[in-house]
VOLUMNU-601057 format. One record per residue (C-alpha): residue in one letter; x, y, z. Coordinates in steps of 0.25 Angstrom, whole numbers, plus 5000, padded with zeros to 4 digits. Each point is the difference from the previous one (the first is absolute). Layout:
residues N
AXYZ
...
end
This chain:
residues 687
X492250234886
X501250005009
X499950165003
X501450014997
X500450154993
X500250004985
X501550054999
X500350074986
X501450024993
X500150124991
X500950054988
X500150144995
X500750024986
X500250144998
X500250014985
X500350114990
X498450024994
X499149915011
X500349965015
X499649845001
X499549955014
X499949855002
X499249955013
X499949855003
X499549945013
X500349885007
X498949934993
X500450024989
X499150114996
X500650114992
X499750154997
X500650104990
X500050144997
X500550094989
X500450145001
X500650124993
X501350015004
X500450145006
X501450064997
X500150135006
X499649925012
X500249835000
X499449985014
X498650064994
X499949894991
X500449905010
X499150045009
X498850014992
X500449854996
X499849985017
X498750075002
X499349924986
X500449875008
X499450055014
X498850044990
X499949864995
X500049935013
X501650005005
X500150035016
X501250095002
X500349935012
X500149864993
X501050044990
X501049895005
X501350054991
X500050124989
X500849984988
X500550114993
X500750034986
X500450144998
X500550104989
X500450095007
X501549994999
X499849964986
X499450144998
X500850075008
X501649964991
X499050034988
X499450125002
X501450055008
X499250055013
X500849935009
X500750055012
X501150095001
X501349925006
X501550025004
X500849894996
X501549975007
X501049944991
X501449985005
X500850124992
X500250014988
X498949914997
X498850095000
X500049984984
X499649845000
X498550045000
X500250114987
X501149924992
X499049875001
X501149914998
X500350044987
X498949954993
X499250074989
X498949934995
X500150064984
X501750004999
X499850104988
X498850105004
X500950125004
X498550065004
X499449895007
X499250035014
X500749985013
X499149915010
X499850115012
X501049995011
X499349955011
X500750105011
X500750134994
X501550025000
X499850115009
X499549915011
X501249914998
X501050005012
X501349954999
X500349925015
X501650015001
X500149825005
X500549894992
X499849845001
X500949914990
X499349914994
X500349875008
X499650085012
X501250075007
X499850145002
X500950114993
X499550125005
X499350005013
X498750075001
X500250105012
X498950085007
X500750144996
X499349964984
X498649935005
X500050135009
X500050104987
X499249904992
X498950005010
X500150154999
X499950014985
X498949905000
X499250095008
X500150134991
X499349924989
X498949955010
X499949864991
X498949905001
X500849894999
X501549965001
X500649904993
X501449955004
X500749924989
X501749995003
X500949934991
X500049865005
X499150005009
X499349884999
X501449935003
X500050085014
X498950095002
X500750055015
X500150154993
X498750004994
X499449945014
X500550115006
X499550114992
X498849945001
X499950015015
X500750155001
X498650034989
X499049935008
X500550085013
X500250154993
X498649974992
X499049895007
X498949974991
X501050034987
X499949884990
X501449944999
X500449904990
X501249935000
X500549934989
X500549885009
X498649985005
X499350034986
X501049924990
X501049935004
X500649984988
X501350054991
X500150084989
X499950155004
X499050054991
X498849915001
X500250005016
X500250145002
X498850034990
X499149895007
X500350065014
X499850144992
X498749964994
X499549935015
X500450145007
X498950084990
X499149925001
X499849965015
X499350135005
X499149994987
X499649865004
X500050035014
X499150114999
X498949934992
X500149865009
X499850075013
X499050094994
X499249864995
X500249935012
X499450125008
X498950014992
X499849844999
X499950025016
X499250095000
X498949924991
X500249895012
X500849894993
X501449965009
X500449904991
X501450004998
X500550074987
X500949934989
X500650064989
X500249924988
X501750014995
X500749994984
X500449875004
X498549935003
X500250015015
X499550105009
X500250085012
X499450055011
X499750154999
X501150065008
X501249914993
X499450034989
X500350165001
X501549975005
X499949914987
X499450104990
X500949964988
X499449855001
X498550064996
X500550054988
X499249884992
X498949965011
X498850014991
X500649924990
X500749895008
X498549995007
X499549964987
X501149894997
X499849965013
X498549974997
X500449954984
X500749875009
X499049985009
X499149994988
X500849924993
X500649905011
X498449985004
X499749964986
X501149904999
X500950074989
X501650005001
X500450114991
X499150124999
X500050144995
X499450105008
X499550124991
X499550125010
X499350124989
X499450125009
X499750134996
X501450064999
X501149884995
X500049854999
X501149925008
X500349864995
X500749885010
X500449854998
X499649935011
X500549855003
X499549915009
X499450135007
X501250075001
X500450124993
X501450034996
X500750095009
X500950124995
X501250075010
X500150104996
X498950084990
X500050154992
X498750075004
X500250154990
X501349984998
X500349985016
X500549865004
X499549945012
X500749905007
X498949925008
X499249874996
X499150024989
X499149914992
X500650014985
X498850054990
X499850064986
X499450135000
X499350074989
X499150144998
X498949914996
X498850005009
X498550054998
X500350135002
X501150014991
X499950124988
X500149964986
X500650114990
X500950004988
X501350024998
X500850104989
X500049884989
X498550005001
X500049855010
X499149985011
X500549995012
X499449945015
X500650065011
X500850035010
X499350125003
X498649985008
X498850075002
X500049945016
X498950005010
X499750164997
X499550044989
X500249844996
X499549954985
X499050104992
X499049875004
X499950045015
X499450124995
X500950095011
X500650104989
X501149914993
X500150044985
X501149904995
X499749844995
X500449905009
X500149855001
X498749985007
X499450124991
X500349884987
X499549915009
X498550075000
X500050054986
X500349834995
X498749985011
X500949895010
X499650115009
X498750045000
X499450135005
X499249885012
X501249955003
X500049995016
X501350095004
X500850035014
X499550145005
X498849994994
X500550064987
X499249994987
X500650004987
X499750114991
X500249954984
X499750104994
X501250085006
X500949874998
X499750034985
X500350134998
X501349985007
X500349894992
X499450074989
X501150115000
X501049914998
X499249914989
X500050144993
X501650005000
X500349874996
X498949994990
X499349885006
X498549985005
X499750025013
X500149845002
X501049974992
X500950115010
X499449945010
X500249854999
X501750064996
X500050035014
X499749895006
X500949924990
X501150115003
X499749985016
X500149855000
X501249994991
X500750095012
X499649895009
X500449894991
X501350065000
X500149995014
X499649885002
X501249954991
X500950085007
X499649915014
X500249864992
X500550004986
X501250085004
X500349925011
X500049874992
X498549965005
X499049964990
X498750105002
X499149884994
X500549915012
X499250125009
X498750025005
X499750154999
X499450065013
X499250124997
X499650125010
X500050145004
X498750074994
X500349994986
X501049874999
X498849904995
X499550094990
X501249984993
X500449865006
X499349914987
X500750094990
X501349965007
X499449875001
X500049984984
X501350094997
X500949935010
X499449864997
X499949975014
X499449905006
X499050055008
X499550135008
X499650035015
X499050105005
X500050005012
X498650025010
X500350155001
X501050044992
X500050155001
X500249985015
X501149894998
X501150095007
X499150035011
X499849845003
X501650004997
X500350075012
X499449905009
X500949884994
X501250085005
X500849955011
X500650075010
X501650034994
X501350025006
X501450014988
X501550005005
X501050034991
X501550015002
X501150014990
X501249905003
X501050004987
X500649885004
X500549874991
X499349905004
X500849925006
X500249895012
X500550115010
X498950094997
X498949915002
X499950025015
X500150174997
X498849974990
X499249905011
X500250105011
X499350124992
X498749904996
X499849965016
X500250165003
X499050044990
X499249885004
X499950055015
X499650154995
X498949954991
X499649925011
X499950125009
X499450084989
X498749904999
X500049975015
X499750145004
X498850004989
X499449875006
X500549904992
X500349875005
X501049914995
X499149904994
X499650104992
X501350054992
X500649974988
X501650024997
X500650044983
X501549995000
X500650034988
X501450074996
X500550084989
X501349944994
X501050024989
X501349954992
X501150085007
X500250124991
X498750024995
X499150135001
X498849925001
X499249915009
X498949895001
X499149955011
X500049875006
X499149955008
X500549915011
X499349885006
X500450035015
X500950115006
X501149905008
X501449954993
X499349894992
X499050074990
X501350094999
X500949914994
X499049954991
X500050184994
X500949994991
X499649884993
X498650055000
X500650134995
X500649954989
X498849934994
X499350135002
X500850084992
X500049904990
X498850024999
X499750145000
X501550024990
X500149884992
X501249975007
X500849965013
X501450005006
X500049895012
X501550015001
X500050145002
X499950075014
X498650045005
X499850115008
X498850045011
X499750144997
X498750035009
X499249905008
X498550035003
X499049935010
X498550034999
X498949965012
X498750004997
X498949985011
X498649954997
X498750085002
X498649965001
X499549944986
X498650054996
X499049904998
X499549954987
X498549984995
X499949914988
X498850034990
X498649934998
X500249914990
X499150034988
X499449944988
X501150004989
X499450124995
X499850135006
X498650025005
X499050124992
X500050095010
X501650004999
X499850044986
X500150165002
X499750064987
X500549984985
X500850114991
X500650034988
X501449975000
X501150024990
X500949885003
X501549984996
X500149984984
X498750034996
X499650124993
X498450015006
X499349995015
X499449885002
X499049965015
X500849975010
X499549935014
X500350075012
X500149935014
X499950045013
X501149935009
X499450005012
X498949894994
X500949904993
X500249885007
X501249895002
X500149924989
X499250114989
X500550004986
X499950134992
X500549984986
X500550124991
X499950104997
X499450055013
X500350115010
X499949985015
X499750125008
X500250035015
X500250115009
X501650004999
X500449964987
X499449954988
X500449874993
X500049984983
X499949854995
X500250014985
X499549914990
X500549864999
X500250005015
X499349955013
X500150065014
X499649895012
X499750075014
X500849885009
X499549985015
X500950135007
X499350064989
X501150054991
X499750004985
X501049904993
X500250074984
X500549894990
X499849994985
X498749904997
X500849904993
X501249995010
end
């Protein structure tokens, strides 16, 4: 032995029903915990996820790096407690955030619901200054006016101030300076300005982002310090990271100045681990399928990467900030079923969440759930090893099944196997959504299957989808936690040009690339990353001259070369994506972006003790009675412990596999192989 210190990363996934926590060491070694997750108070959940590791062996003061995904700004934009903030808008443009560009989602509902305005119109100042949009200034911005704004801000005693002037992300020296005047009348004040958070055109989705990144700073603020504190105080001084929307993440005090970026980190942590899974078992185009206990969110993934959105629409509020493009739907284990007015049963999107949860945790829930159906068909049984040391209660899965069976006229069973059917057509839905409606051919995927009740469902997708296999990966409950740690370190410039791409703009566009370059550069420097270790993404949004929309190209290079070769590579993109092109028509570069990533410390990986071809009899956990898909009676089903299978077992269908996480169905007719990193490879028997 060399005596040298065992050093362990560690991922936190702070979900909607169960907090997931990954430990893996540098040998390879590798702990998990799963725990009730706490809303009224996330950093309970995450810390109990701490002291089960500690319990289970894990020195605080080994922990090398501490990964974290969070739902904290997530909860806060749906549940509307976020802070209250001022917004500055140059005058007469209070109104962009109410008006919302226009837009109404259902042209013809005179009733429809109005998405809640991020900062009331009350709170709205009008700052007497005007900037033209190619950057001269119209109305200079005196001290007389930042004088009385400074004075109004303080009546309302804000949390936060955002700061969003017309054309400020051509020249920000108006917002700059109102930023400075704040910081000095109100040290400690949040202030976000929109030519620091989205530096992008159009008013409404800029002013809205920088809206939507000055409510939720001091919430996300307030719960990162509160954590780090009590992470200190449990001895761990590893450094935290904060999973982003774009698959990146960010130290813990960017990460509050960033707030609106976290909007998506739990799922962006799952994707993240979906190509990681994927890339280590040598598939090119996958489908990463993430059902928890609240929702399911789908992504394409190809050649590890996951397409990247701009600009995204979280309840009805449009963020513009890199964000991993996902399918989301009100399918998860949690999820309620019930029946609408024309007597159809319905799944979803309504949850029974972590408190009361479904009628089987026996914690006082009443209605059916998808993992209700899940006990009464026996694919759950009242043994089955669960996170928080649950144990199922049947009985009270059949009575709340029951009820509705009464309704509908159905058997209990019968009701039962609906919702699972009615589940799983939800995610089948979104699975097309990610591939069929983008022109990708869904039987050309390999389906990757996770979160704690993705593998239940992930042979029935299997079969309905015709795809050609399915992975399950070694913990799939806790895939999102182990997500976190094949994050990179992520820096994203942004800056709208609108010019026509032309010869004698090439060295205008060339100039921006090197100075976004130096400030990414800086950015990762100061958080330890060295050169060797960074990675560069150019690409630019471009247009025909005249049109209202864009597409992104990525570039090969940032200097004049690769950006002669954009319009040509434009043209065959939106060929592509329209049908046709116009290569004699103008080209224009509407916004260019530069991404840096740096690279962290990869955990090491274990492979399995190879086995037999058949699992061994001690893996054999117990048998049951199952009703399986398209039969009207149980029949005995064997039940395997994880944990004992070995690389190269075979389990033939129908068969369940059971572990602490997440519990895997292979049907009839199919096989499930356990392959040497110990993931279960799901594919028809005759394929």
């Amino acid at each position: 032995m060399s005596g040298r210190r065992t050093r362990w990363l560690v991922g936190v996934d702070v979900g909607g029903t169960f907090t997931d926590v990954v430990a893996i060491a540098t040998d390879g070694r590798r702990l998990v915990a799963k725990v009730p997750s706490t809303p009224d108070d996330p950093a309970e959940g995450f810390l109990t996820g701490l002291d089960e590791l500690v319990a289970a062996g894990v020195e605080p003061g080994d922990v090398s790096l501490l990964f974290h995904g969070t739902t904290v700004a997530t909860n806060a934009l749906l549940t509307g407690r976020t802070a209250r903030a001022v917004l500055l808008a140059t005058a007469g443009f209070r109104d962009v955030l109410g008006h919302r560009g226009g837009r109404r989602p259902r042209m013809y509902d005179l009733e429809q619901p109005r998405p809640r305005e991020l900062i009331a119109r009350r709170d709205r100042l009008d700052v007497r200054e005007r900037i033209a949009a190619e950057g001269t200034v119209l109305e200079p911005l005196d001290e007389a006016e930042v004088g009385r704004l400074l004075d109004e801000v303080a009546v309302r005693r804000p949390e936060a101030v955002a700061i969003a002037l017309l054309f400020g992300y051509v020249d920000d020296r108006h917002e700059r300076r109102l930023e400075e005047a704040l910081l000095a009348r109100f040290p400690g004040l949040p202030v976000s300005r929109s030519s620091a958070v989205a530096r992008e055109f159009r008013e409404y989705p800029r002013t809205a982002t920088t809206a939507l990144n000055a409510v939720l700073r001091p919430v996300v603020g307030r719960y990162l310090l509160s954590a780090a504190e009590a992470i200190r105080g449990r001895g761990v001084r590893a450094a935290l990271l904060v999973m982003t929307s774009s698959g990146g993440s960010l130290r813990a005090p960017r990460a509050e100045a960033e707030a609106h970026r976290l909007v998506l980190s739990g799922p962006a942590a799952g994707v993240a681990g979906a190509a990681a899974v994927a890339v280590a078992c040598g598939v090119g185009r996958a489908i990463a399928l993430d059902m928890g206990g609240t929702s399911v969110d789908v992504c394409l993934v190809e050649g590890g990467r996951a397409p990247m959105a701009t600009l995204q629409e979280i309840e009805g509020q449009p963020i513009l900030a890199p964000t991993i493009e996902m399918a989301t739907a009100g399918a998860g284990g949690g999820s309620i079923a019930w029946i609408d007015a024309g007597g159809s049963l319905k799944v979803g999107p309504q949850s029974a969440g972590a408190d009361p949860g479904p009628a089987a945790y026996g914690r006082g829930g009443r209605e059916a759930t998808v993992t209700d159906a899940h006990v009464v068909v026996g694919t759950l049984g009242e043994r089955t090893p669960l996170a928080g040391r649950l144990v199922l209660d049947r009985g009270a899965a059949g009575e709340a099944v029951g009820r509705l069976a009464g309704r509908l006229g159905l058997s209990v069973d019968a009701t039962a196997e609906g919702i699972i059917a009615v589940a799983t057509a939800h995610l089948a839905r979104a699975i097309r959504s990610v591939s069929v409606a983008r022109g990708v051919d869904p039987r050309g995927c390999t389906l990757v299957a996770f979160g704690g009740a993705g593998p239940l469902h992930a042979a029935r997708l299997l079969r309905e989808l015709r795809l050609p296999a399915a992975i399950v990966p070694l913990h799939p409950g806790l895939l999102s936690a182990a997500g976190l740690m094949a994050a990179d370190l992520r820096v994203d410039e942004a800056q709208t040009m609108l010019r026509v791409l032309e010869p004698a703009a090439l060295e205008e566009l060339v100039a921006w690339f090197a100075a976004a370059r130096h400030r990414i550069d800086e950015r990762l420097g100061d958080d330890g990353i060295a050169s060797g270790r960074r990675r560069y993404l150019a690409a630019a949004d471009c247009r025909y001259v005249g049109q209202g929309y864009e597409l992104s190209v990525p570039l090969d290079g940032t200097g004049a070369a690769a950006l002669r070769r954009l319009a040509e590579a434009f043209h065959a993109i939106h060929r592509t994506t329209y049908g046709h092109a116009a290569p004699d028509e103008p080209v224009e570069v509407v916004t260019l972006r530069l991404s840096g990533s740096g690279a962290l410390p990869r955990p090491a990986e274990r492979e399995l003790a190879a086995g037999s071809g058949r699992p061994a009899t001690d893996a054999l956990h117990e048998r049951r009675a199952v009703l399986l898909p398209g039969r009207r009676t149980r029949r005995p089903v064997p039940a395997y412990r994880r944990e004992r299978l070995r690389a190269g077992d075979r389990i033939p269908g129908p068969a369940i596999v059971e572990q602490l996480d997440a519990t895997t169905v292979v049907l009839a007719g199919q096989e499930a192989r356990v392959d040497r990193r110990g993931n279960l490879l799901l594919a028809e028997a005759d394929a």
